[in-house]
C-alpha positions as MATLAB code, in Angstrom:
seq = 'XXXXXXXXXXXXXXXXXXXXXXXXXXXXXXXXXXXXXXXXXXXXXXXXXXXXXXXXXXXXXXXXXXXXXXXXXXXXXXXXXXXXXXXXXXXXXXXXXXXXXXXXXXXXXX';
ca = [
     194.645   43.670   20.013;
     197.964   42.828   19.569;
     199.017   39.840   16.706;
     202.488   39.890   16.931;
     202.161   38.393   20.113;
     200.593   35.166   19.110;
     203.965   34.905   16.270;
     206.725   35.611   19.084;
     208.778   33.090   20.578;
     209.661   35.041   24.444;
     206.947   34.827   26.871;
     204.505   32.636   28.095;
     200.920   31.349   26.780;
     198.307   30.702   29.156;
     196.204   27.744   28.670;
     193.391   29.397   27.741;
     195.365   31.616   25.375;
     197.229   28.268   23.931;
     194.206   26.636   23.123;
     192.321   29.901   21.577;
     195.655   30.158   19.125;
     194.759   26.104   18.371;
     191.360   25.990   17.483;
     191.781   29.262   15.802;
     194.316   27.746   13.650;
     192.335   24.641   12.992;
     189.161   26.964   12.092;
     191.442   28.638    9.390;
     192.714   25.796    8.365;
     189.052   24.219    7.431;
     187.632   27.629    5.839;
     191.079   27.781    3.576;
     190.817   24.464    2.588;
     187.219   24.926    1.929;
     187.425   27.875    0.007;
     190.534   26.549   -2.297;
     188.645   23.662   -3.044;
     185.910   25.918   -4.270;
     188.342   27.818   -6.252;
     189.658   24.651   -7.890;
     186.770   24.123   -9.704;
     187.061   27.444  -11.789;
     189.947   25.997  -13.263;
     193.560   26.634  -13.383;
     193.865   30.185  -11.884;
     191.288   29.326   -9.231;
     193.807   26.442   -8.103;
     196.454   28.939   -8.172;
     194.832   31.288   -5.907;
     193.551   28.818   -3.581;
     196.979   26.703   -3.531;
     198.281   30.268   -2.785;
     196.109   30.913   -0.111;
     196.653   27.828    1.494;
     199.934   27.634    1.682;
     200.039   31.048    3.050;
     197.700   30.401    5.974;
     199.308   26.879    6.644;
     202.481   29.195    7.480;
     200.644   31.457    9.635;
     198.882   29.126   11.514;
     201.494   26.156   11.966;
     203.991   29.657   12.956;
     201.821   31.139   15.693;
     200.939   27.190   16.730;
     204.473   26.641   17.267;
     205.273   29.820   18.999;
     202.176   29.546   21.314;
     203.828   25.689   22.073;
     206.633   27.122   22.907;
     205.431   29.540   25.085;
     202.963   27.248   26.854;
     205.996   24.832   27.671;
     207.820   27.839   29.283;
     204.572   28.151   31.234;
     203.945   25.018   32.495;
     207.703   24.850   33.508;
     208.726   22.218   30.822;
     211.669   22.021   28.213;
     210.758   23.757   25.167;
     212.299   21.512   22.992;
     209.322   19.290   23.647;
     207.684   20.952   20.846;
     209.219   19.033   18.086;
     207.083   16.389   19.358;
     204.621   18.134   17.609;
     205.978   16.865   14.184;
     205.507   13.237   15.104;
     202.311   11.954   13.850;
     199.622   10.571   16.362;
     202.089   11.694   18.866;
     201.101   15.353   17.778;
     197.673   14.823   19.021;
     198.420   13.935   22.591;
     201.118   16.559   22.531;
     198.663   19.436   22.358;
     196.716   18.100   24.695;
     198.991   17.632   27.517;
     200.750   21.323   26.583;
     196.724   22.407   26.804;
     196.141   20.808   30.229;
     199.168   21.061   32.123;
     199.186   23.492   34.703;
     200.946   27.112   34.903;
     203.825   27.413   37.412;
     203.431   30.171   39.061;
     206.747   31.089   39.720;
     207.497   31.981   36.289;
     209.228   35.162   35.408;
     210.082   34.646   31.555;
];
């Protein structure tokens, strides 16, 4: 399987592909945040490594969320710039789930 599509910005995203990359990203998200909060309580280096780790995975995940956005708005035949909608809070919510339900044109050759 291929990553480095799921990080590019040219192409399109299916729906069902857009919303794997989300909840995938949301999963990871959880388990970091789990896992450096378990670290934390080791003490200084275990905050370290789990600050590390979450920050690292935030940048993954918020990248290939972003891309996939992108992608998907290409798709559905909408101006990619409506992804910075995505840094709006409360907006962000309905956001994804209009780029996750709105349907592919199929005369797209991107």
């Amino acid at each position: 399987m291929n990553f480095k599509k799921y990080l590019a910005f040219n192409g399109i995203a299916s729906r069902s592909e857009y919303w794997g990359v989300i909840l995938i990203s949301w999963a990871f998200a959880a388990i970091t945040m789990m896992l450096a909060a378990g670290f934390s309580i080791t003490g200084y280096l275990g905050m370290i490594i789990g600050f590390i780790a979450m920050v690292v995975v935030n940048v993954l995940t918020i990248w290939a969320g972003l891309a996939t956005s992108v992608r998907r708005c290409k798709d559905a035949g909408i101006n990619p710039w409506f992804v910075l909608t995505l840094i709006i809070p409360y907006v962000n919510i309905v956001t994804t789930i209009v780029f996750g339900v709105l349907e592919s044109k199929t005369d797209n050759k991107v």
